[in-house]
C-alpha positions, 0 to 999 in steps of 0.5 A: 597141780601142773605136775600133777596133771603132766604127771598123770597124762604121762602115765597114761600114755605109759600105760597106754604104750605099754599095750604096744610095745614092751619096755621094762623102762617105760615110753613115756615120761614128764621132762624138758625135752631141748638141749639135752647132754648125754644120753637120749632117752628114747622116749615120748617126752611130755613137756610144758610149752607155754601157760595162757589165762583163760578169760572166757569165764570173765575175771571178778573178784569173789565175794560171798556173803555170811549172814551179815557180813561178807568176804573178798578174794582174787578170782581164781586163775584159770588156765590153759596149758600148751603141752607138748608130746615129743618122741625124743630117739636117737637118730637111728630110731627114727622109723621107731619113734614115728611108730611111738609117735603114731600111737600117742596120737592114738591115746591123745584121740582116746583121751581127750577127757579125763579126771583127776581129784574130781576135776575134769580136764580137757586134752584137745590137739593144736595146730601150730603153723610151721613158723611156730614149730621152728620157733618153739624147736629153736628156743628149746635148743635147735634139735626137731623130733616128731611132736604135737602141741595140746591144749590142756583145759580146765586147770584152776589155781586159786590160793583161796586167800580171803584179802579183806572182809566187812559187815553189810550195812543193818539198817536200810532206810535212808534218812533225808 
């Protein structure tokens, strides 16, 4: 599903970019934006930073009754992605990549809602402190392009595994 997901804002901004500028290759892709070898790719680089379990909706087993039995399982995990936009140019692009990088704030400003298979996800800007853009930049490998953190709400996961199951009790008086 997280592929789905970045896949699909990926695309969109592709689309969206496209408006703008045009290139046959696209300026928007999914992919891991430190250390890179090689060639740069001259693109705004969607890539997952981090995952973090939202426990606003409370975390409880499910339990669903049929008749006169019932089933458990896990409560599904809900999620919160850190998403990161990068424009990742070579270094004599740099005045172009901040115009990129202009207009993929403009699509995450337009775009904060959007639905994919009936589920509706939320993209809404982060602020990361200095401190926390240097350590994130330094764990990917060192190198700093212009980029912008997101939080991406509204991701579940649920393996829809039922862990056990019983029969609700038939006679309700209590004997004495």
């Amino acid at each position: 599903m997280i592929k789905k997901i970045l896949t699909y804002c990926a695309e969109q901004l592709n689309s969206y970019l496209g408006r703008y500028y045009h290139r046959p290759q696209g300026l928007a892709e999914v992919g891991h934006i430190g250390q890179r070898t090689g060639e740069i790719p001259n693109k705004v680089i969607v890539s997952l930073v981090n995952v973090e379990r939202e426990t606003a909706g409370g975390i409880s087993n499910n339990v669903q009754t049929y008749g006169g039995s019932f089933t458990s399982s896990s409560a599904p995990f809900l999620l919160n992605l850190k998403v990161m936009f990068a424009a990742v140019f070579e270094e004599k692009q740099y005045a172009e990549s901040l115009s990129v990088f202009s207009k993929a704030l403009a699509f995450i400003q337009s775009q904060q809602k959007f639905m994919i298979d009936n589920v509706k996800y939320t993209l809404t800007l982060e602020t990361v402190s200095t401190f926390d853009f240097h350590n994130i930049w330094t764990t990917m490998g060192g190198q700093y392009y212009p980029s912008v953190v997101c939080k991406l709400t509204g991701v579940v996961i649920d393996s829809n595994e039922i862990k056990s199951s019983g029969s609700t009790a038939q006679n309700t008086e209590v004997q004495t």
